[in-house]
C-alpha positions as protocol buffer text, in pm:
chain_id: "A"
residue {
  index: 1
  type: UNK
  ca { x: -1774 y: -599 z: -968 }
}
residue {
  index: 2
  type: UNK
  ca { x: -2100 y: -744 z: -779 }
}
residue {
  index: 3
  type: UNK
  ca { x: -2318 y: -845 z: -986 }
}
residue {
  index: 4
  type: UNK
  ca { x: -2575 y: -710 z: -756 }
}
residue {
  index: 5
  type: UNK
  ca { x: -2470 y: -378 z: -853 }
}
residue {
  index: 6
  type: UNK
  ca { x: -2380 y: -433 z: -1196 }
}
residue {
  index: 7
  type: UNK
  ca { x: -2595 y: -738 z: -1324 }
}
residue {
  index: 8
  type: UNK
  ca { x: -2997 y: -608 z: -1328 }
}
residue {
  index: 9
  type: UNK
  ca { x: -2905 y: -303 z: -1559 }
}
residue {
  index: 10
  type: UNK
  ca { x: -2919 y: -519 z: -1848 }
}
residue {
  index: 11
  type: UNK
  ca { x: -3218 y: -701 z: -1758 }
}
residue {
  index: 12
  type: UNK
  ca { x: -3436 y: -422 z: -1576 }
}
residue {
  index: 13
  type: UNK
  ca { x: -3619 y: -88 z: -1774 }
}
residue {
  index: 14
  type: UNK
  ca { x: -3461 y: 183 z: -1531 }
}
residue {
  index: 15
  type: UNK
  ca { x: -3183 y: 152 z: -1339 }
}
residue {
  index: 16
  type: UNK
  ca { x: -3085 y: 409 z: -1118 }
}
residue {
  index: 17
  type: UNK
  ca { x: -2972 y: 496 z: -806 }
}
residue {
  index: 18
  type: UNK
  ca { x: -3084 y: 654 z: -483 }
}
residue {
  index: 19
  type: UNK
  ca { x: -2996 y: 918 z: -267 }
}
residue {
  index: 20
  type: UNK
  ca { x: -2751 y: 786 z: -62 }
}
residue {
  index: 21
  type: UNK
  ca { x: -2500 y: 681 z: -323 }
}
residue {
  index: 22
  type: UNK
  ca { x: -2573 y: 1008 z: -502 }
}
residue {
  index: 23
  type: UNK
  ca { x: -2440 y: 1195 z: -203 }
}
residue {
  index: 24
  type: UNK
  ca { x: -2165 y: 957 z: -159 }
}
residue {
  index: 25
  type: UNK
  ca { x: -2085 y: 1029 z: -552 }
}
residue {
  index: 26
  type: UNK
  ca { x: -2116 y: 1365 z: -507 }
}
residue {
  index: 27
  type: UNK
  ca { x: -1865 y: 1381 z: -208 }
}
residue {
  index: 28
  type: UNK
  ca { x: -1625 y: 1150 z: -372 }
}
residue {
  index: 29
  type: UNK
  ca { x: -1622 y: 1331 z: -694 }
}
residue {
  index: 30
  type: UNK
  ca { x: -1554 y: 1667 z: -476 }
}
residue {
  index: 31
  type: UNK
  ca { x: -1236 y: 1507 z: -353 }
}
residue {
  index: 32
  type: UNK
  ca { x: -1083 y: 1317 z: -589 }
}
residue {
  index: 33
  type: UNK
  ca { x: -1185 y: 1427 z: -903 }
}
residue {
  index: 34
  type: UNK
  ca { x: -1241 y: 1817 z: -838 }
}
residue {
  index: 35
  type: UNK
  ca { x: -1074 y: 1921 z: -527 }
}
residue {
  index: 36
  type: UNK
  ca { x: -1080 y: 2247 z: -404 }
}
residue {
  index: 37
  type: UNK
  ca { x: -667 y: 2371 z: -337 }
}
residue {
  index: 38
  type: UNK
  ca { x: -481 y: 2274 z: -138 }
}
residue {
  index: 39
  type: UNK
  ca { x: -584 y: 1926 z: -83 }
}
residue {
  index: 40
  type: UNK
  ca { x: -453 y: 1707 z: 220 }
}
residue {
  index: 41
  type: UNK
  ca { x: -490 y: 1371 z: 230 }
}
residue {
  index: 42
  type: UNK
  ca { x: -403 y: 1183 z: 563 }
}
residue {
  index: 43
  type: UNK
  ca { x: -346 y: 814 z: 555 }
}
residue {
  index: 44
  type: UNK
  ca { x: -277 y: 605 z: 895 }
}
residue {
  index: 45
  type: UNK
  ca { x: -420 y: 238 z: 975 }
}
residue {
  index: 46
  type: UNK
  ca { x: -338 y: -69 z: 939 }
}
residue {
  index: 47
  type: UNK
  ca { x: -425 y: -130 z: 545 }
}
residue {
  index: 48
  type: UNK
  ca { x: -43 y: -130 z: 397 }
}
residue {
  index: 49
  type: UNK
  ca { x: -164 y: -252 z: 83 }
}
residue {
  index: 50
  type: UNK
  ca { x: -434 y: -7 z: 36 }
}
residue {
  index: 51
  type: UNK
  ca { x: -264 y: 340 z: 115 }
}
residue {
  index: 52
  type: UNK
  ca { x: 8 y: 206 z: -110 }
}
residue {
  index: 53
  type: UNK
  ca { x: -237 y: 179 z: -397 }
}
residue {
  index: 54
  type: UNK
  ca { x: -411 y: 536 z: -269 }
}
residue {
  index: 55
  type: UNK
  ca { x: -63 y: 696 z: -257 }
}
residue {
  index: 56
  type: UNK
  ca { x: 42 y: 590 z: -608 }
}
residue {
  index: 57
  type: UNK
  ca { x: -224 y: 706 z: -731 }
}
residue {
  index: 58
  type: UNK
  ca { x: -369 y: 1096 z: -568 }
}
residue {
  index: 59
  type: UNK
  ca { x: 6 y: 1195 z: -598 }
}
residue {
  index: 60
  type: UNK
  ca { x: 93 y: 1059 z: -924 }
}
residue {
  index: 61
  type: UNK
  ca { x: -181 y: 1220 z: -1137 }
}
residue {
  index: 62
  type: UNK
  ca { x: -118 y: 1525 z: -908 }
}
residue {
  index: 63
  type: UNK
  ca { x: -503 y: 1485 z: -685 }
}
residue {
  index: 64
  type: UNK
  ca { x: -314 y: 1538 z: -327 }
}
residue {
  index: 65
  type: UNK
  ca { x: -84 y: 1826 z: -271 }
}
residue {
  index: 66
  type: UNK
  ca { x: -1 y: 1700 z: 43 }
}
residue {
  index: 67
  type: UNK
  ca { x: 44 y: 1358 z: 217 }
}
residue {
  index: 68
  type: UNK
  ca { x: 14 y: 1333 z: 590 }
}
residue {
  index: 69
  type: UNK
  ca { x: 90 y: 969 z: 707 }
}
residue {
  index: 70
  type: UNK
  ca { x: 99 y: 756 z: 1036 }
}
residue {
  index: 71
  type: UNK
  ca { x: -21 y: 451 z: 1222 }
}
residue {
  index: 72
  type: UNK
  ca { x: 155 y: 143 z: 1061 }
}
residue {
  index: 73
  type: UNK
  ca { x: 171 y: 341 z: 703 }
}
residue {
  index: 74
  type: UNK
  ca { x: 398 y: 540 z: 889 }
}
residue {
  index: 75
  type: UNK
  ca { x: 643 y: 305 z: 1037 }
}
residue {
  index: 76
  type: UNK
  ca { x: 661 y: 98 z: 710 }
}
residue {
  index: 77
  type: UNK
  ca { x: 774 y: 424 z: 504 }
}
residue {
  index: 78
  type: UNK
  ca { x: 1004 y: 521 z: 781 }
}
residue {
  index: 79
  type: UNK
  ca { x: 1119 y: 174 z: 775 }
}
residue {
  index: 80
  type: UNK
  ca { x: 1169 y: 201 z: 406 }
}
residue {
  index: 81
  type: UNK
  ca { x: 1382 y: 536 z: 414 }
}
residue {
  index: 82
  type: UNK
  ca { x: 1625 y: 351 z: 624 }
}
residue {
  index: 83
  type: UNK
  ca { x: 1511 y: 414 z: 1020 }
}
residue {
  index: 84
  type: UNK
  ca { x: 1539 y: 125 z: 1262 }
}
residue {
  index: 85
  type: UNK
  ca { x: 1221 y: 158 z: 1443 }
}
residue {
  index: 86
  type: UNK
  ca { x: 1355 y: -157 z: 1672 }
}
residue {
  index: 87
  type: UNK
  ca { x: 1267 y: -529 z: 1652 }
}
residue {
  index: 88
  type: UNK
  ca { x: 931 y: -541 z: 1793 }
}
residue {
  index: 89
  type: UNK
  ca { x: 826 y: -294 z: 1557 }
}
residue {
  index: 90
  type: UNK
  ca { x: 1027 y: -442 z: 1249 }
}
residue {
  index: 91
  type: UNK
  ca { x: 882 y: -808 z: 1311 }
}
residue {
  index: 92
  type: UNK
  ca { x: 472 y: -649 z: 1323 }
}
residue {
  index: 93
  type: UNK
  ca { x: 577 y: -548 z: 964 }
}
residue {
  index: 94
  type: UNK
  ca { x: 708 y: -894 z: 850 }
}
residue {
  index: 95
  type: UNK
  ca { x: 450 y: -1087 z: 1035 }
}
residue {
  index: 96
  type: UNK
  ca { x: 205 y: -879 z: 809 }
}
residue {
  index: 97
  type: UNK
  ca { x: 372 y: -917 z: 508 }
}
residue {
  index: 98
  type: UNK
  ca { x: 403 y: -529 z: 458 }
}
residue {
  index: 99
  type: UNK
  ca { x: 801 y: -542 z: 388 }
}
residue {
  index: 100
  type: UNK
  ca { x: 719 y: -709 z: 59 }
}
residue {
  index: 101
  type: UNK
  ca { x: 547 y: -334 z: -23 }
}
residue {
  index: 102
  type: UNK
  ca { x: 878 y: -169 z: 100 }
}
residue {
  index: 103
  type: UNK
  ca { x: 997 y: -127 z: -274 }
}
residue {
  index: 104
  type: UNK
  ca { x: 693 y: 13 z: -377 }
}
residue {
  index: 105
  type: UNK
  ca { x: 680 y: 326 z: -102 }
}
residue {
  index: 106
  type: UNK
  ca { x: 1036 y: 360 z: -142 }
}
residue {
  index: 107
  type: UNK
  ca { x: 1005 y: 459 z: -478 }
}
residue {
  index: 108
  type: UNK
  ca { x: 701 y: 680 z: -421 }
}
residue {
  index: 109
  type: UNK
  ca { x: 925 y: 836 z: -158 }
}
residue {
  index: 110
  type: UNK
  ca { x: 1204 y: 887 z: -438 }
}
residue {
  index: 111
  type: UNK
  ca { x: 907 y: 1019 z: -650 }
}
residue {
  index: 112
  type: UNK
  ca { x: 707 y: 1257 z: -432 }
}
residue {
  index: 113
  type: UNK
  ca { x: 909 y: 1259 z: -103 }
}
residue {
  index: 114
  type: UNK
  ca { x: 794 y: 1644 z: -96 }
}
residue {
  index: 115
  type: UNK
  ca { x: 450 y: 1594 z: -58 }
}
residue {
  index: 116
  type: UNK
  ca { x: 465 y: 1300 z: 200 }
}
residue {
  index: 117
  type: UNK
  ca { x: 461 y: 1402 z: 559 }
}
residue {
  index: 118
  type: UNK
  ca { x: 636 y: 1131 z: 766 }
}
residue {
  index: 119
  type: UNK
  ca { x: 643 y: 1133 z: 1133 }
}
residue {
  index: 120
  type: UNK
  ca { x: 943 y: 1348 z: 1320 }
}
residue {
  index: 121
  type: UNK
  ca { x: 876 y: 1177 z: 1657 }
}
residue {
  index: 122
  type: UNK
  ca { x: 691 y: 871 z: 1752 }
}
residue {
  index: 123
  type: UNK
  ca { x: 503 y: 791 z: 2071 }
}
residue {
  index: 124
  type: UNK
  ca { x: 638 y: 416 z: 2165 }
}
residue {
  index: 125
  type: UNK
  ca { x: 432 y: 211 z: 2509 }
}
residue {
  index: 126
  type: UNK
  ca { x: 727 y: 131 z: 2788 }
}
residue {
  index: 127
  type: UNK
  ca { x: 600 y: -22 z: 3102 }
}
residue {
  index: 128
  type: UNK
  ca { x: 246 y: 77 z: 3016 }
}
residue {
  index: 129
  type: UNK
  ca { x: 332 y: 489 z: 2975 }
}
residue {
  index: 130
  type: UNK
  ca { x: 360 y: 692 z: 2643 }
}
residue {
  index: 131
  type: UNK
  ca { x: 779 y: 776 z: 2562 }
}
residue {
  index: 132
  type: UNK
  ca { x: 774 y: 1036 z: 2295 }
}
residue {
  index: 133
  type: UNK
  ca { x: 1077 y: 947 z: 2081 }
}
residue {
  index: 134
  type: UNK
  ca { x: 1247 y: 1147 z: 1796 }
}
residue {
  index: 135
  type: UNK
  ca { x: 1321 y: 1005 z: 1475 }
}
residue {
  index: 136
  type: UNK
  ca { x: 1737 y: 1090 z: 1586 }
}
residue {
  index: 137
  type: UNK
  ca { x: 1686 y: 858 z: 1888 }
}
residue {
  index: 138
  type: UNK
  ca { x: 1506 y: 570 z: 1731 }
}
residue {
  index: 139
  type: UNK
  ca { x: 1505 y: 266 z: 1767 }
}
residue {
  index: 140
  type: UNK
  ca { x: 1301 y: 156 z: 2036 }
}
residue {
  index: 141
  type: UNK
  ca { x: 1226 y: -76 z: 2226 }
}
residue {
  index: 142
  type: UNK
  ca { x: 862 y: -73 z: 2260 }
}
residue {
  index: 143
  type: UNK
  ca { x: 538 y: -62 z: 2019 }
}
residue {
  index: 144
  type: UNK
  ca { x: 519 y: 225 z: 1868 }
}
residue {
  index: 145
  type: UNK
  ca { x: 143 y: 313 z: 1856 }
}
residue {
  index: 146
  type: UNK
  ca { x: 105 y: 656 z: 1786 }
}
residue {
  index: 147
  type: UNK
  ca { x: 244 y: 1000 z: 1616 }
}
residue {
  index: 148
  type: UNK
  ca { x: 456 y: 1195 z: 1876 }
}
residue {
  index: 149
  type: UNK
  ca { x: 325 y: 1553 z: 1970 }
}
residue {
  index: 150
  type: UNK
  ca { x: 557 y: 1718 z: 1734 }
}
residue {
  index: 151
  type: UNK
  ca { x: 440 y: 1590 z: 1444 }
}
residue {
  index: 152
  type: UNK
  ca { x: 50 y: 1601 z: 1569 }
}
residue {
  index: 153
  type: UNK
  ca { x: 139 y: 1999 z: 1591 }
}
residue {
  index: 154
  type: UNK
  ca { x: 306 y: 2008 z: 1237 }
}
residue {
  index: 155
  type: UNK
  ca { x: 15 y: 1779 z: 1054 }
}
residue {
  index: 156
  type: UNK
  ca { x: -258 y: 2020 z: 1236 }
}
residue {
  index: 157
  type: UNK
  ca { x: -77 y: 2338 z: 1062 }
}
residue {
  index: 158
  type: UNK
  ca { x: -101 y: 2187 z: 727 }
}
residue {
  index: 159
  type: UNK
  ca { x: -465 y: 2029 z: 805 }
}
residue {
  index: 160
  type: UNK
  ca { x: -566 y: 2462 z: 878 }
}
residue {
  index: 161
  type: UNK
  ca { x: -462 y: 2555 z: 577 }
}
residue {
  index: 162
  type: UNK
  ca { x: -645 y: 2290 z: 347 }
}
residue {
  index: 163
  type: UNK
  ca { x: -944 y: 2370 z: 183 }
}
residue {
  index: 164
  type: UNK
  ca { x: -1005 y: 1970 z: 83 }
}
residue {
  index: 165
  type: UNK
  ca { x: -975 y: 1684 z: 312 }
}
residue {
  index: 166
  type: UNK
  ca { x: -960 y: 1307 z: 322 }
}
residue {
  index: 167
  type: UNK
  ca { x: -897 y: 1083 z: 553 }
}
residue {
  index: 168
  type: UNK
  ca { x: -828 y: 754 z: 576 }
}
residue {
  index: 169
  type: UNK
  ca { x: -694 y: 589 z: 892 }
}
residue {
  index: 170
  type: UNK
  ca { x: -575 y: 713 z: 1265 }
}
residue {
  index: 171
  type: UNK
  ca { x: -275 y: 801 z: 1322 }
}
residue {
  index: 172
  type: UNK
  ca { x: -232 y: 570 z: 1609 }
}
residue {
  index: 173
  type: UNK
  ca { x: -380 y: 305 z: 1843 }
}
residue {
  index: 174
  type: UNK
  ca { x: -686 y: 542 z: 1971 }
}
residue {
  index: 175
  type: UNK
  ca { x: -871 y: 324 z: 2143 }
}
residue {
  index: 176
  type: UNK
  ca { x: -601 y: 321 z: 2411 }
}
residue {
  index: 177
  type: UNK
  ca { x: -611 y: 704 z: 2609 }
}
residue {
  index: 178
  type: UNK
  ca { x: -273 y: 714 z: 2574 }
}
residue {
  index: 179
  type: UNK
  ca { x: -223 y: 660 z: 2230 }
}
residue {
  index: 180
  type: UNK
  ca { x: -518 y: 841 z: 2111 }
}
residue {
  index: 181
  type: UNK
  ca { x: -325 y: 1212 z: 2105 }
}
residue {
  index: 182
  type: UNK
  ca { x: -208 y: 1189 z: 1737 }
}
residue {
  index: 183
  type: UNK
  ca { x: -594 y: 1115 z: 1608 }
}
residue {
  index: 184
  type: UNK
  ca { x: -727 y: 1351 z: 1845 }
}
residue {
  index: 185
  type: UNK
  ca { x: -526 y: 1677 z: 1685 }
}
residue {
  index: 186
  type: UNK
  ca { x: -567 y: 1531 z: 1361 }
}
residue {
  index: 187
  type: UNK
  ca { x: -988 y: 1570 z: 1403 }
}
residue {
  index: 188
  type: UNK
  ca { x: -935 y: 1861 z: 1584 }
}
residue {
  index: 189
  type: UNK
  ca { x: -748 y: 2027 z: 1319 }
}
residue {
  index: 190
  type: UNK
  ca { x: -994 y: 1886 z: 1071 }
}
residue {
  index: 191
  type: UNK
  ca { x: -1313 y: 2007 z: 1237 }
}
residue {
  index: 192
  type: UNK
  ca { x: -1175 y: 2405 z: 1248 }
}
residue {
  index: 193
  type: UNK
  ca { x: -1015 y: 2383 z: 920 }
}
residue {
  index: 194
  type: UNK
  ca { x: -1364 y: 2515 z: 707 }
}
residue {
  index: 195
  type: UNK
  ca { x: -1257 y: 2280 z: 461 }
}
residue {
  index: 196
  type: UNK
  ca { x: -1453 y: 1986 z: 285 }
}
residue {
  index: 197
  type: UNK
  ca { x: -1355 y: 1719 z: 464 }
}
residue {
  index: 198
  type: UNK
  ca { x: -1443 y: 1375 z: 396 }
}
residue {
  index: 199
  type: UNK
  ca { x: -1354 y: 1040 z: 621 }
}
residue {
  index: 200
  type: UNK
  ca { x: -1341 y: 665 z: 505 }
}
residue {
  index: 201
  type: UNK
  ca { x: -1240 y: 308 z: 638 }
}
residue {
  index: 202
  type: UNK
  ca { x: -1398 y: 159 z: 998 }
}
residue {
  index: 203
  type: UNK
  ca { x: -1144 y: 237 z: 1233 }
}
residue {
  index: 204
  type: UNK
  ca { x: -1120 y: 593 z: 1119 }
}
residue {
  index: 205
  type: UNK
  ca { x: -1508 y: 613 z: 1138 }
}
residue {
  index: 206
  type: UNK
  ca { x: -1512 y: 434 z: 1480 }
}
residue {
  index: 207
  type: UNK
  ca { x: -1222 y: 693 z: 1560 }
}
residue {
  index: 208
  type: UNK
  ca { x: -1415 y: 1023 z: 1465 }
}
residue {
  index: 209
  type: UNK
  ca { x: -1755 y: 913 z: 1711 }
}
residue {
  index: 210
  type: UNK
  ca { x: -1502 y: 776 z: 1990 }
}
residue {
  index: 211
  type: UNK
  ca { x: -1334 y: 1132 z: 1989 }
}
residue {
  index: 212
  type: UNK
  ca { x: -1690 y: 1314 z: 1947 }
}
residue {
  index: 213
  type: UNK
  ca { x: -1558 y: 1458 z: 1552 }
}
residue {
  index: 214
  type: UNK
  ca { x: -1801 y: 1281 z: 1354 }
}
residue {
  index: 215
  type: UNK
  ca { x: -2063 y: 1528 z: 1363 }
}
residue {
  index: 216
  type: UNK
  ca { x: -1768 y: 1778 z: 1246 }
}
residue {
  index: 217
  type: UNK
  ca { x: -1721 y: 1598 z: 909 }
}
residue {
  index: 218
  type: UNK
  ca { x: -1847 y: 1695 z: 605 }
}
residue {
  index: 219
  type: UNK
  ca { x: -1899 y: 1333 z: 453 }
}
residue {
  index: 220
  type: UNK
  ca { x: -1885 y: 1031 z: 637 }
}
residue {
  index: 221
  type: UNK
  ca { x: -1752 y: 745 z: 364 }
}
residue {
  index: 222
  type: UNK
  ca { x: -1956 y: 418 z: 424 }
}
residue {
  index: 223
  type: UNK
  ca { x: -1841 y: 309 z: 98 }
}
residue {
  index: 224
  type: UNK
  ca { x: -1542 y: 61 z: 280 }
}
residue {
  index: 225
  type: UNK
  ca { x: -1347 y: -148 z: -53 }
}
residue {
  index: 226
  type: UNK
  ca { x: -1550 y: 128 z: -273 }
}
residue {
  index: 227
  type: UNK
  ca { x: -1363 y: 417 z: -118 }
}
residue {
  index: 228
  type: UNK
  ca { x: -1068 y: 325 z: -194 }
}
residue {
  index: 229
  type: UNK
  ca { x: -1103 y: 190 z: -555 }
}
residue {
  index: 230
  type: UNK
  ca { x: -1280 y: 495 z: -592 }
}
residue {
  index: 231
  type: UNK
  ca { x: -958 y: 695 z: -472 }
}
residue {
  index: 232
  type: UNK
  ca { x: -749 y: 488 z: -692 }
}
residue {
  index: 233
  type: UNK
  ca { x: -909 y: 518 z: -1008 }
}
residue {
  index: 234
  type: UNK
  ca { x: -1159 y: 778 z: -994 }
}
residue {
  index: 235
  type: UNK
  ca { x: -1446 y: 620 z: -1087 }
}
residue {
  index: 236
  type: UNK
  ca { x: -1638 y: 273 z: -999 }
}
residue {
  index: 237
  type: UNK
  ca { x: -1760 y: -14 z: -1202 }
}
residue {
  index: 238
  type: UNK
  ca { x: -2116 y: 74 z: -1118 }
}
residue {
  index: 239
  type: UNK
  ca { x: -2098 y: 437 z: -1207 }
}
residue {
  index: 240
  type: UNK
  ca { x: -1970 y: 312 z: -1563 }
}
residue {
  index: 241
  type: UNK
  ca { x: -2259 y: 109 z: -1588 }
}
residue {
  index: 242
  type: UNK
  ca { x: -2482 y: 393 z: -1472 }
}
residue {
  index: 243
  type: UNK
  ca { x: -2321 y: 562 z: -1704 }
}
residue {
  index: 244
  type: UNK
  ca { x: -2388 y: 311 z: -2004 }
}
residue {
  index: 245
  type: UNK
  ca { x: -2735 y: 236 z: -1927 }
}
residue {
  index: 246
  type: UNK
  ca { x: -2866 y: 622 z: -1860 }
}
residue {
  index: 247
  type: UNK
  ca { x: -2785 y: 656 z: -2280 }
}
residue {
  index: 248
  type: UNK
  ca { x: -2965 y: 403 z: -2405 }
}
């Protein structure tokens, strides 16, 4: 924990805290410790390590009733149910040290493989254009950097029907106009859903005001690292302290 969240409460008289991390509390405690059914979480990006550790945890103590995955989450549990997504795509996942978490998502896949949405078709860059590819015609030779349209249509039906939402990375490479098509329906779906949505991590945040959706959110996450221990474990070292310290 930082101490400069943790350390004054045994040193100061009060110790409390202010409005913005009481609404960020508040939100957080909506989704992962009191979620209104049926709760979606989507989880894209880049951060193997953390959606691993996010996964484990909303569908193991029964928090998520659905996972909808993609960006490089995506390929790596593809990759770990047995798909060749091609070389290029294979070697992005070794250079960043994500196989070593193949064992992990495999077994969550054993576990829960009916609650985690994988991709059916992928959107792959050849000679600069979007190729929508199936799962059946994989691999390929290009990057794949986004969802294909399929699945985009299939994640926005579930998305409709939630009534809790949390997200936490695009779906693709969005910055790029022709990869941004998977993150696009996913907000979309999001922002006419009614639900209680809530976003997290900088790329999805970045992703959300790029689009135009952030205004369409019900919380806005700036808690970064917090979010997702917060996700994990339901709870944070400083609200146990706050916790401590408001009975004495």
């Amino acid at each position: 924990p930082h101490a400069s969240l943790v350390g004054f409460a045994p040193v100061v008289k009060h110790y409390v805290a202010g409005r913005v991390m009481e609404r960020e509390l508040a939100a957080l405690y909506r989704v992962r410790n009191n979620p209104e059914r049926p709760c979606v979480y989507i989880l894209g990006g880049a951060k193997a390590e953390d959606t691993a550790d996010v996964l484990e945890s909303v569908l193991g103590e029964g928090i998520a009733d659905s996972v909808l995955t993609g960006g490089l989450v995506a390929n790596l549990l593809l990759h770990a149910k047995g798909y060749n997504l091609g070389d290029a795509n294979v070697a992005v996942l070794r250079d960043k040290g994500f196989l070593e978490l193949e064992s992990r998502l495999k077994a969550a896949l054993d576990k829960f493989g009916d609650r985690i949405y994988l991709p059916e078709d992928l959107a792959a860059e050849e000679n600069g254009r979007r190729v929508e590819v199936p799962l059946s015609s994989l691999p390929v030779k290009g990057l794949i950097k986004d969802i294909g349209s399929r699945t985009a249509e299939r994640y926005a039906e579930v998305i409709k029907r939630a009534r809790t939402i949390v997200m936490n990375g695009p779906m693709g490479v969005f910055e790029d106009p022709n990869f941004s098509l998977g993150t696009r329906k996913v907000f979309e779906a999001i922002a006419t859903s009614g639900a209680f949505s809530l976003i997290g991590g900088g790329h999805t945040i970045a992703a959300s005001s790029k689009l135009g959706y952030a205004d369409k959110i019900s919380h806005v996450s700036t808690g970064g690292g917090a979010l997702i221990e917060y996700l994990m474990r339901g709870t944070l070292p400083v609200v146990e302290v706050l916790k401590e310290y408001s009975r004495k």
